[in-house]
C-alpha positions in Angstrom: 83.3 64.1 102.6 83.7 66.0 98.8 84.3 69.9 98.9 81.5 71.6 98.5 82.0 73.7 94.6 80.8 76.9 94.9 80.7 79.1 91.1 80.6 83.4 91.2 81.2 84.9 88.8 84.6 87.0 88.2 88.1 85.8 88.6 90.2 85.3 91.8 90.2 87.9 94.7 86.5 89.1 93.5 84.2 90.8 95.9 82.2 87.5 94.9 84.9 84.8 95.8 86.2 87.0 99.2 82.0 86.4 100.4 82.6 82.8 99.6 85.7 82.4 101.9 84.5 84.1 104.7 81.5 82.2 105.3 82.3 78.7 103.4 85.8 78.4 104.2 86.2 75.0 103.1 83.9 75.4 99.7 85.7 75.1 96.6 85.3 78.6 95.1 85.0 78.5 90.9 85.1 81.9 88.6 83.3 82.1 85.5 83.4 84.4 83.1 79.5 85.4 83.4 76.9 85.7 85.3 75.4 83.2 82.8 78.2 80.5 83.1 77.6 80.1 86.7 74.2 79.8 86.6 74.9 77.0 83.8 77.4 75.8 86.2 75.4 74.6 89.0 72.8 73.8 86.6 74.8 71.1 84.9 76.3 69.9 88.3 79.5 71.0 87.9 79.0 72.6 91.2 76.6 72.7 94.1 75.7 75.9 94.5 76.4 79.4 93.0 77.4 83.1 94.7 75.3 85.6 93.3 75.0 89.5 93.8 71.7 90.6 93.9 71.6 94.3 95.5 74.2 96.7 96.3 73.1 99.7 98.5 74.8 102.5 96.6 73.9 101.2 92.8 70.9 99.5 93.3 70.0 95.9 91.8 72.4 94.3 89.6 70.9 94.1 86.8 72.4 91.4 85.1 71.1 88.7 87.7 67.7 90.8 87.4 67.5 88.5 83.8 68.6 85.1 84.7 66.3 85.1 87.9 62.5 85.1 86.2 63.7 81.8 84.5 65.6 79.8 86.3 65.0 77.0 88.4 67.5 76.7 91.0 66.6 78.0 94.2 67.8 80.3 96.8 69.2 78.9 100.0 71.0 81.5 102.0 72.0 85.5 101.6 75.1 87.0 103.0 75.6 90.8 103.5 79.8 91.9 102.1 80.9 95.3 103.2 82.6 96.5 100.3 86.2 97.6 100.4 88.1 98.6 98.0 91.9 99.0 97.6 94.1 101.2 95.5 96.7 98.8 94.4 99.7 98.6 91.8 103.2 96.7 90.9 105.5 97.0 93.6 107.7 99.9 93.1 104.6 102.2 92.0 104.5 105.7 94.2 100.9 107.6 94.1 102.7 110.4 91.9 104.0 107.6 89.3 99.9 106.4 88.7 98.9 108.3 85.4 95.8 105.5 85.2 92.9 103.7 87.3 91.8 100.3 86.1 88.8 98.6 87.7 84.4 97.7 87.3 82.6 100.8 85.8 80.5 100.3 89.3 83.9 100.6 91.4 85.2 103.4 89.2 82.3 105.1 90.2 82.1 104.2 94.1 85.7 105.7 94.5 85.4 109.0 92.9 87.1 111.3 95.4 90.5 109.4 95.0 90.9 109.5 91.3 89.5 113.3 91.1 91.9 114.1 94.0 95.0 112.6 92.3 93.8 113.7 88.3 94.1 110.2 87.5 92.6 108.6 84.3 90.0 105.9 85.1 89.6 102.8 82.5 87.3 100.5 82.6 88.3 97.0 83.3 85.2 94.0 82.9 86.4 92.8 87.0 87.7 94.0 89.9 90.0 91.7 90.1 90.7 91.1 86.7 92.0 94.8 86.8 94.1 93.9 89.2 95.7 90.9 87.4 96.0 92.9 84.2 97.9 95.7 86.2 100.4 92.8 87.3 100.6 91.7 83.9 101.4 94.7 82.7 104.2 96.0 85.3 103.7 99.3 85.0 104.3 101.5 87.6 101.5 104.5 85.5 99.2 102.0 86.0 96.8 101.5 89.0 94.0 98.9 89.8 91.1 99.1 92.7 90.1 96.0 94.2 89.2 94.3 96.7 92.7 94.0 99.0 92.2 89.9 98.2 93.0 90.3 94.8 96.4 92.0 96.0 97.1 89.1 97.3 96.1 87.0 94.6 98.3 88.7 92.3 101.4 89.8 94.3 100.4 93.6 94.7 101.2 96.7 96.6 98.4 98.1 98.2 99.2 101.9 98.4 95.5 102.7 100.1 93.0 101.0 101.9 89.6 101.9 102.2 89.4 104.7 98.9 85.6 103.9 98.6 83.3 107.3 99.1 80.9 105.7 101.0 81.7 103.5 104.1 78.1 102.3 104.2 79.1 100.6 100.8 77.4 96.7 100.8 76.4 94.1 98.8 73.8 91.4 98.9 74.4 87.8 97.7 72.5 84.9 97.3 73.7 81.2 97.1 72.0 79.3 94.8 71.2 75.7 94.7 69.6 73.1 92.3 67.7 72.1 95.2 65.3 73.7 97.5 66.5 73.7 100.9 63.8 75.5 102.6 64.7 76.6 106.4 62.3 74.7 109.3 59.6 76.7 110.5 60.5 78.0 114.0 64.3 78.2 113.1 64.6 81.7 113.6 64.0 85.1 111.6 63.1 83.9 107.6 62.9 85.6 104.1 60.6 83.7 101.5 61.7 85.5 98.2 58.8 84.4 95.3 57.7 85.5 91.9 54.1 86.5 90.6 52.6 87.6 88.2 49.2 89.7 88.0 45.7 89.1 86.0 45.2 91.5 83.8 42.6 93.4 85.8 42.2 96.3 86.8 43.7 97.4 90.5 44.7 93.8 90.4 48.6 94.4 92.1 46.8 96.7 94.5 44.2 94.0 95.5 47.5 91.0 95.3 49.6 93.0 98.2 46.6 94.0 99.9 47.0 90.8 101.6 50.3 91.4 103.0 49.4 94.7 104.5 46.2 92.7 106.0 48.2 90.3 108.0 51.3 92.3 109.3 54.1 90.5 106.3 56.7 93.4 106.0 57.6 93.2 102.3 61.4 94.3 101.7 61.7 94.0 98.5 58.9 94.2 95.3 60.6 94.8 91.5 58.8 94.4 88.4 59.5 92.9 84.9 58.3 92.6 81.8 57.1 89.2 80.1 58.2 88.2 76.6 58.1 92.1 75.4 54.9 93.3 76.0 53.9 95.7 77.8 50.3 94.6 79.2 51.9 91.5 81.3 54.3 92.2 83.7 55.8 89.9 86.6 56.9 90.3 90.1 59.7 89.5 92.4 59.1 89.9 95.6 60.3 89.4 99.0 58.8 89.2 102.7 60.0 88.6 106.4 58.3 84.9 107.7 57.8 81.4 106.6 55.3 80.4 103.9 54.0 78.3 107.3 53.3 81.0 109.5 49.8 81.8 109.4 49.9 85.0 108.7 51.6 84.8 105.3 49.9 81.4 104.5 47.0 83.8 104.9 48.6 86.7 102.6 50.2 83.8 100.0 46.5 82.8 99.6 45.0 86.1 99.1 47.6 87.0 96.6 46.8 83.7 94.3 43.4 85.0 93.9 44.9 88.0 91.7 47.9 86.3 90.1 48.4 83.8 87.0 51.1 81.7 88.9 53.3 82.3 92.1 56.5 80.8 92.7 58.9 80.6 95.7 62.2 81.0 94.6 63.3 80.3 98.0 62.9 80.1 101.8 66.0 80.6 104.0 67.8 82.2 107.0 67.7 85.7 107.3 71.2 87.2 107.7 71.9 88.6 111.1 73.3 92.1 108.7 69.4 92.8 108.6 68.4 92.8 112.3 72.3 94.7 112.9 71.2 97.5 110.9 67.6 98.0 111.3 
């Protein structure tokens, strides 16, 4: 049986390829450059599915998957819920009072304030996590710091000289694989998300009147963001997200009601709730 090719975006020892080899261990993880280029990736069958970000609870939606999700049609299969840990990390040889600069993602920069005010070190932003910490082994230099996740150390032959430096240990992030085709979970399999996309007639209390359904028949909507549609204001287009199975009666019910106030609804996807959500409710 062929290795499973799995694309993220980032380069080796992301937060992105350290999801992939804790729950596909035997997947072939590729790095792109972009977001875009693994998306294009799986699209184009150079591999089978993709590991995508979606939500982190400190910063919110990413917001570069936020524009490839409206138009493309793969579909989502699974989610898996990362704990996010970062790691202060440098050349061997590198002492805490040696570090003049801190090298990593704008978001992680930002996630791991206390360290780099409590030290006065300068923090330069790096495109990766990980790429940070490859350029810090590239360049040798024992002023120079990275913070990444403590894979990338091990990528790239570093010392880790602090573990956990995020502020916030409730620090996770939200992926989604991705998958040219759509591998809806059996109805009956256990707890479900359907994620879908809609967008509302241009009428008046017409969003009000589409979820009115879901509140109607007991569907616990987690997630509900809005876009807008070629530029213009008046049209605007929803992705939403709901625990059950387009098959349980009570959201076929609530899936029905809502066509009656949209232009078009599609499910993106129909899969296995993580056990993360029922852990932390």
């Amino acid at each position: 049986m062929s290795t499973v090719r799995i694309a993220y975006q980032g380069e080796p020892g992301a937060n992105s390829h350290l999801v992939i080899k804790q729950n596909y261990p035997d997947a072939e993880a590729i790095a792109c450059a972009s977001f875009e280029d693994a998306f294009a990736l799986v699209e184009a069958d150079g591999a089978e599915l993709a590991m995508i970000p979606i939500d982190n609870s400190l910063a919110g939606r990413v917001a570069d998957i936020h524009h490839f999700l409206p138009t493309t049609n793969l579909h989502i299969v699974a989610e898996h819920f990362l704990r996010i840990q970062f790691a202060l990390m440098a050349t061997p040889g590198t002492t805490l009072d040696s570090i003049k600069t801190v090298h990593s993602h704008v978001h992680a920069l930002g996630q791991c304030r206390r360290i780099i005010r409590m030290h006065g070190w300068t923090p330069v932003i790096a495109g990766d996590t990980a790429g940070a910490a490859r350029e810090i082994h590239e360049a040798g230099d024992v002023t120079q710091a990275a913070i990444a996740p403590p894979l990338a150390a091990e990528i790239y032959g570093l010392q880790v000289l602090a573990h956990d430096v995020e502020d916030e240990a409730h620090n996770t992030t939200r992926f989604i694989v991705l998958s040219p085709e759509p591998r809806r979970a059996p109805l009956g399999s256990g707890p479900v998300v359907t994620t879908f996309m809609f967008n509302v007639r241009n009428l008046p209390a017409a969003l009000y009147k589409a979820l009115g359904g879901f509140a109607t028949n007991g569907i616990n909507m987690t997630k509900l963001e809005s876009y807008m549609v070629g530029g213009e204001f008046i049209a605007t287009q929803f992705l939403a997200e709901v625990e059950g199975h387009p098959e349980d009666p009570a959201l076929a019910r609530a899936l029905e009601e809502l066509g009656f106030f949209t232009t078009e609804v599609k499910i993106m996807g129909v899969y296995p709730a993580d056990p993360f959500r029922s852990a932390s409710a």
